[in-house]
C-alpha positions, -999 to +999 in steps of 0.1 A: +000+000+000+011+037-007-007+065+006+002+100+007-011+130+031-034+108+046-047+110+083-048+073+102-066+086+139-089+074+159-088+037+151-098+011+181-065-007+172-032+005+156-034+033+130-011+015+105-007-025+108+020-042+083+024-081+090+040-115+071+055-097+043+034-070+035+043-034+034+033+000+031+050+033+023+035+067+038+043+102+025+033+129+043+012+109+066-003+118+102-010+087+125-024+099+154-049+095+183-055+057+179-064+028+204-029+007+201+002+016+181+010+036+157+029+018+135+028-018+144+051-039+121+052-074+125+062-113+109+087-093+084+066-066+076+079-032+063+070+003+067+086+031+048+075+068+071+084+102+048+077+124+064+044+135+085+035+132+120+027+102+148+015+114+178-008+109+211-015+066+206-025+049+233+008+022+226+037+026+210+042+055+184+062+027+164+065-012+171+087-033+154+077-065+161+102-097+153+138-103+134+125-096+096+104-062+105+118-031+094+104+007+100+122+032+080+116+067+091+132+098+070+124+135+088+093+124+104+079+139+134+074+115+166+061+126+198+039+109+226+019+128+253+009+111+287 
């Protein structure tokens, strides 16, 4: 999946979820405001950030989950309020 200036919020789960090979590349992207992670990578998933904004989930901003995951991030702003 690709998406570009897209909003992932308010989800009941993780805003972005990447498992067993799949992948997805985000340009400009806000994750924000969701019930679990973030990002949640997982079983060799990949996840490509350019970008954008994650902020104020209710897990991790990004979880890596396993030996094959991978989470690229390139000037991407992180920040999680308690």
């Amino acid at each position: 999946m690709e998406a570009m200036r897209c909003i992932f919020e308010d989800t009941k789960n993780d805003g972005v979820y990447a498992n067993k090979g799949g992948g997805a590349k985000l340009v400009e992207c806000v994750v924000r405001n969701n019930g679990g992670d973030g990002l949640f990578v997982d079983g060799g998933g990949k996840v490509t950030l350019e970008g954008g904004m994650i902020s104020g989930n209710k897990q991790h901003g990004v979880l890596a989950y396993g030996s094959c995951s991978k989470v690229t991030v390139a000037a991407a702003e992180h920040s999680e309020e308690v």
